[in-house]
N, C-alpha and C positions, 0 to 999 in steps of 0.2 A: 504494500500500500504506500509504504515511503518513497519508494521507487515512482510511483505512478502519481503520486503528488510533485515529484520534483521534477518530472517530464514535461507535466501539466505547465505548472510556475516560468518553467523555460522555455513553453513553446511559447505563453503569453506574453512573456520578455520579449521573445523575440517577432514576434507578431507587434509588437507594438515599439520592434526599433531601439529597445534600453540596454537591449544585448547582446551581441555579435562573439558567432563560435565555429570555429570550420566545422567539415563536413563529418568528424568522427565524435561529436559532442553526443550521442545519443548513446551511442554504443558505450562509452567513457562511461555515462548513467545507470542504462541497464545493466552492464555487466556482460550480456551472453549475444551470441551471434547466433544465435538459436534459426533455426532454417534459413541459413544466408545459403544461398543459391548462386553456385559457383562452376564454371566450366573445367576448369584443368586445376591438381591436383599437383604435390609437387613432385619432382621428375618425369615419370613415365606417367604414372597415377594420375587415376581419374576418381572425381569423386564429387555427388549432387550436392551434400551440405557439410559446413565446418562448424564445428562448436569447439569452444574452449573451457577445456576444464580448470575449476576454479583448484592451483593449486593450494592457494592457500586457506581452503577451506575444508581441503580432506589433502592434507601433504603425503601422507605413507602410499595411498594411492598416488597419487601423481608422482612417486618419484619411483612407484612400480611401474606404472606405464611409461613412461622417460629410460628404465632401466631394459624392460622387455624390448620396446624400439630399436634399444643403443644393440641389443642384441641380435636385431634381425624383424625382431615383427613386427607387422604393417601397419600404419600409421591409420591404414582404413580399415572401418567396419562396414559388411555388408550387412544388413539389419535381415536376420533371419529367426525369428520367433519361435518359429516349429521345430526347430533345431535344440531351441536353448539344455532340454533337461538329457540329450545324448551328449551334448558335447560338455558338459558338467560333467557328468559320469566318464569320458573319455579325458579330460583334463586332470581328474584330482583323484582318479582312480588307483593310482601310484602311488600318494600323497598323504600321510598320514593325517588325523586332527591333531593339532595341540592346542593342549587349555590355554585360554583366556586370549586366544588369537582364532582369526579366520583365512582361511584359504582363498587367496585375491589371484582371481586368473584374468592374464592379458595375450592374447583377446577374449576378450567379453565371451561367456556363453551366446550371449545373443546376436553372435556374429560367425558368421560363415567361415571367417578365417579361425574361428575359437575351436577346441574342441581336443584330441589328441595333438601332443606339439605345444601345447599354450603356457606361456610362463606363468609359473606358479611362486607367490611369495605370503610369507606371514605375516598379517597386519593386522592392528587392531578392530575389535569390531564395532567400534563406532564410526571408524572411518571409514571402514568396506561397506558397512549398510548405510551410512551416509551418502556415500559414492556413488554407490546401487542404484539409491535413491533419485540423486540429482539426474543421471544420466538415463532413468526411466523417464520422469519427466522431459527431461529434455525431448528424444526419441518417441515420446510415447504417440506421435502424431504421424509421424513416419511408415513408410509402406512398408514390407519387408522388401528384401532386392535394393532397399536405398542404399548407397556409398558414403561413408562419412567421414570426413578427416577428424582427428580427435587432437586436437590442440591443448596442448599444458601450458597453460598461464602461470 
């Protein structure tokens, strides 16, 4: 709601001329590039939407996806739904539990490239189900078959 008041406030500023801001002032506000609609992907990579996850908002995540990347996996996810509870069980099936942590896989279940192969690390679980969280949300509008680059902020 703070958010969406202070958008309000600054578009009125600037509809009425009191306030001048380039073209990335909105994005600065909200935070997320939540279905920005983009052509080329980087290098070879293609991919339809980019979002940036908040590292500083669930860091043990973010520095597992920055870690799995540096390692080789793919920056994109293909949003594949029906997939999610085989490639969980093919990811963490190796994997033991340990107490008072959770099994954080990149790539996502919910991605095509997830599944056998996906790095696995131990994080805590407020920041894995926080994570979870955000990036359902973010996604949760998304077709399956969508591409998405996944940006660590």
């Amino acid at each position: 709601m703070k958010k969406l008041l202070s958008v309000i406030v600054v578009v009125i500023a600037i509809v009425a001329g009191l306030y001048k801001v380039d073209a990335s002032w909105l994005s600065d506000i909200i935070g997320s590039t939540k279905n920005e609609k983009v052509a080329q992907g980087t290098s070879s990579e293609t991919y339809d939407y980019k979002i940036s996850f908040p590292s500083s908002k669930y860091p043990e995540t973010a520095k597992h996806i920055n870690d799995a990347i540096a390692k080789g996996a793919s920056k994109i996810c293909t949003i594949d739904r029906d997939g999610v509870e085989e490639n969980r069980k093919e990811s963490l099936k190796d994997v033991p539990t340990k107490r008072g942590y959770d099994r954080d896989e990149y790539p996502m279940a919910m991605c095509s490239e997830g599944g056998a192969g996906a790095d696995i690390e131990y994080i805590s679980p407020e920041d894995n189900r926080g994570a979870g969280s955000w990036v359902s949300h973010e996604l949760h509008e998304l077709p399956d078959g969508a591409k998405v680059l996944f940006e660590v902020k």
